[in-house]
N, C-alpha and C positions, 0 to 999 in steps of 0.2 A: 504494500500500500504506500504510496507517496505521500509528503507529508502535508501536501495543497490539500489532499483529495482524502486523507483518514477520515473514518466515521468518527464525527467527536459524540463523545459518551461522558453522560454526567455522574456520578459516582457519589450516591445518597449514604452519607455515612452518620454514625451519632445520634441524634433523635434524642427524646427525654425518660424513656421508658428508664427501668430498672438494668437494661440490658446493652446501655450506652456506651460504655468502654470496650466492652466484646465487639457491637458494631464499628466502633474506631477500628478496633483492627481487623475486623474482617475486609472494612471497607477501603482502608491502604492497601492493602494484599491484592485486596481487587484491581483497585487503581494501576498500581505498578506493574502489574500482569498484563493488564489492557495496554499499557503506555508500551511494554514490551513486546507485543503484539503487533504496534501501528498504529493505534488508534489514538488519537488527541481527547484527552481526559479532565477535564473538570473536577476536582474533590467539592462538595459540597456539607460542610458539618450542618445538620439540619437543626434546630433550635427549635423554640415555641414560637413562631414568627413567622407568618404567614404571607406577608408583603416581602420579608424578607426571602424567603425562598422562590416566588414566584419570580423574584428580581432576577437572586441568583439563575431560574431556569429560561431566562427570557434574553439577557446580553452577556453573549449570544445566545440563541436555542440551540440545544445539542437536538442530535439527530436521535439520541435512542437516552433512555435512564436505568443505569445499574442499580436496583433498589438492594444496599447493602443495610437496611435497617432492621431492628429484630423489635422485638415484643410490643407494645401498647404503643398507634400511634404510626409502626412502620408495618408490621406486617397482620393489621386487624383491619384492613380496608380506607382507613383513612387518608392516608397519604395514595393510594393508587386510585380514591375521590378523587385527588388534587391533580394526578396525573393525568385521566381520563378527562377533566372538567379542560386539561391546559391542551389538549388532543398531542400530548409523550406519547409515543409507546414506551414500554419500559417491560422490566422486567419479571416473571414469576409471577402468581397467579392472580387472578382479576378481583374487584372488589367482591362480589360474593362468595367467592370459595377461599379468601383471604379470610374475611367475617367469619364467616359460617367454621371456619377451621381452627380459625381464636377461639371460639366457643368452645372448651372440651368438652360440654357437657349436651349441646348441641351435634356437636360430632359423633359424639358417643350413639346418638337417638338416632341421627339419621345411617352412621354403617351399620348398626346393629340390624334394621331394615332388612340390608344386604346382605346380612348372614355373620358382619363379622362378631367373634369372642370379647365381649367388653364386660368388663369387671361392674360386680354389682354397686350402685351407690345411691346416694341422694345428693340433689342442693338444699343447704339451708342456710339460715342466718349466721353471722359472726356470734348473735348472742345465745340462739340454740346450741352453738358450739360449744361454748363456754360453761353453759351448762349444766352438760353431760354428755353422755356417748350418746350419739347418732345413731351410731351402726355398736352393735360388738367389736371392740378390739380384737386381733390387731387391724388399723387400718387406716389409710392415707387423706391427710388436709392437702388442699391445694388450691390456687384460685383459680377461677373460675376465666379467667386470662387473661395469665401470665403464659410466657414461653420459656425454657432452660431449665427447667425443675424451677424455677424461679417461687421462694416461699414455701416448697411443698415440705410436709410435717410428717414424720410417720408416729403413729400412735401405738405406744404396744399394753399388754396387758401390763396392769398396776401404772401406767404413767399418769400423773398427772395434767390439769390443761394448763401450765406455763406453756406448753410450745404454743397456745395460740391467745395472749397475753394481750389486753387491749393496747398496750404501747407495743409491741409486736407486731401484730399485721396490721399491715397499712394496703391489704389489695383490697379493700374496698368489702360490701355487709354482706356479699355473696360468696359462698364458701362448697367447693363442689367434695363431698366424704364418700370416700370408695373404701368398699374391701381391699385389705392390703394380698394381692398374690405372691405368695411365695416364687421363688425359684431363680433364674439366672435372666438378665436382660441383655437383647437382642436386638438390632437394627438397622435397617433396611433404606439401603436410597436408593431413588426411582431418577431417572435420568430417559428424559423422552418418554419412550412404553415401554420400557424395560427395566427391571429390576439389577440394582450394579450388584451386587455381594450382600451375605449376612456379615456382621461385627457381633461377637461377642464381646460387651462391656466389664470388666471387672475393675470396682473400685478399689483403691486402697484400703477408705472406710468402709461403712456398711452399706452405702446411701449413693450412688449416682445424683449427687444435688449437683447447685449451679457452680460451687469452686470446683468440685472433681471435676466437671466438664470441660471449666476453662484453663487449669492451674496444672501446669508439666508435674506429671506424677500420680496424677490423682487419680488416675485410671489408666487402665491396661487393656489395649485393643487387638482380639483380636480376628484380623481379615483373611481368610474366610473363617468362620467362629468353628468350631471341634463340634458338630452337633449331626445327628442324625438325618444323610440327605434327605430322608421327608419332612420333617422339619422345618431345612432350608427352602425345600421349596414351597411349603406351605406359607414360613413368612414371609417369602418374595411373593407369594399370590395375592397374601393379603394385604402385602403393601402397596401393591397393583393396583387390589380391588378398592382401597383408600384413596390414591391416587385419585385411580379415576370418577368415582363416587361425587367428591368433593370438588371434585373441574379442576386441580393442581397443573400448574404451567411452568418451567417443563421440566422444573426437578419438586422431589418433593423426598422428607426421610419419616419415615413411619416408625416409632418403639413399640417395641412388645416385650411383658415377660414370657416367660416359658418356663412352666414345672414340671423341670424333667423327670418327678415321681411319677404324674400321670402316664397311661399310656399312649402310644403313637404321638399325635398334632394334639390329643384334649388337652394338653399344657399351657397350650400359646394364649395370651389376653393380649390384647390391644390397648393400648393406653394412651398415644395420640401421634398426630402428623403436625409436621412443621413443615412451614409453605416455603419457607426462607431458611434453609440450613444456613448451619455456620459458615464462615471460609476463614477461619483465625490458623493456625499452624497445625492445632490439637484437633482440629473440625473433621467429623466421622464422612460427610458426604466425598471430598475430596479426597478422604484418604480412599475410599471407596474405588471412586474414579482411576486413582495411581495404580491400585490394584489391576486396572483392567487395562491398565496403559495408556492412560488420557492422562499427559499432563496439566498440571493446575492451571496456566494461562490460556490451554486447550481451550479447561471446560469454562474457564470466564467468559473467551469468545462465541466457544457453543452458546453459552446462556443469552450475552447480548444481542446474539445476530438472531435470538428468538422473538427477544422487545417485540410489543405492540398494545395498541389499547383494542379493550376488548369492549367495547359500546360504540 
């Protein structure tokens, strides 16, 4: 590509969620990948400012948008409003399957539909929580949406409720309580209509939360996971079937556990899809990809030559 004629691409990094440092660097990585590619790149740290971004997307208007933002805000339909309203295309999935996939608890109702394994739960209040038990322990707080394990509690027998402490959680009076599943967590990135590899996750700690995801160490990946090929391909079906379910464009990574006590696939639960996987160093989508021989600036390209608006 010549450097008159590069596609310029904006590069949505930062945002205010809870999840803003991870997008810093997911959304460098991206940047620099693209710039080493050909393409003329814009870094944009997106703020609570709305005149301000639209500035940023307007002198000049880039030709496509890398949405590099993660949780409340970036990847719950809001900002791909903003995109659609300014006619970007851009990247990863459209404002309703954006929405609807924030939801876990909405998620949950509508694959379940479709046949897929979803752990039993309720929504209730912050103060029903507080409480008492919901469900019988053992079993998982979480909100209602957030992305990265962001918040989530596990409850075990005899605990008390400091884990969810009125100066404590701050995700707002909606609180999604699932049965906790045992067993080993697994998961799945989708890339086009194709399923890339199983990862088996193993933490340091007990807990796959949001430091062991981002913090060197905190977990042990491995591509392809040691598991039973029906198994594997059962997760890759049902990360498929998530995928497409929810209208995910054109990557998406799906978790599940798996109790490998059960027999055959009855082990596998679904726990949720993320529209916007990482791309930080530690990030399971991309390692995925390496796996298969797409390298990282590959798959950045793959993603942005996808961009579009979808209304």
């Amino acid at each position: 590509m010549g450097e008159t004629n590069a596609k310029h691409v904006a590069v949505l990094m930062g945002g205010w969620s809870a999840e803003r440092e991870v997008s810093l660097v997911s959304g460098s990585n991206i940047a620099t990948a693209l710039e080493d590619k050909g393409y003329r790149v814009t870094r944009v740290d997106v703020k609570r400012d709305l005149p301000s971004l639209i500035a940023a997307l307007s002198h000049p208007r880039p030709d496509a948008v890398f949405n590099a933002l993660h949780g409340r805000g970036g990847e719950d339909g809001l900002i791909q409003g903003v995109l659609e309203y300014l006619g970007l295309p851009y990247t990863h999935s459209s404002v309703k399957s954006s929405a609807i996939a924030m939801d876990k608890e909405m998620t949950k109702r509508l694959l379940a539909t479709a046949g897929m394994p979803v752990a039993d739960g309720v929504v209730a209040t912050k103060d029903q929580v507080l409480a008492g038990h919901v469900l019988p322990p053992p079993y998982v707080v979480k909100p209602v949406d957030e992305g990265s394990s962001v918040g989530v509690r596990i409850v075990k027998v005899g605990d008390n409720f400091t884990v969810l402490a009125e100066d404590a959680w701050v995700y707002g009076d909606k609180v999604l309580v699932e049965q906790f599943v045992p067993g080993r967590e697994l998961t799945v990135g989708i890339m086009g209509d194709e399923a890339l590899a199983v990862t088996e996750i193993v933490p340091t700690q007990n807990f796959f939360d949001y430091t062991a995801k981002y913090t060197d160490g905190g977990a042990t990946h491995i591509c392809p996971a040691q598991i039973p090929a029906e198994v594997a391909a059962e997760a890759k079906r049902l990360a498929l079937l998530a995928h497409r379910v929810l209208g995910c464009e054109p990557v998406s990574r799906s978790d599940f556990r798996w109790d490998d006590s059960k027999p055959g696939v009855s082990g596998l639960c679904f726990l949720e899809t993320n529209t916007q996987p990482g791309f930080t160093p530690l990030s399971l989508l991309p390692e995925q990809a390496a796996a298969r021989g797409i390298a990282y600036a590959d798959l950045c390209a793959w993603i942005v030559e996808r961009a579009r608006c979808h209304v």
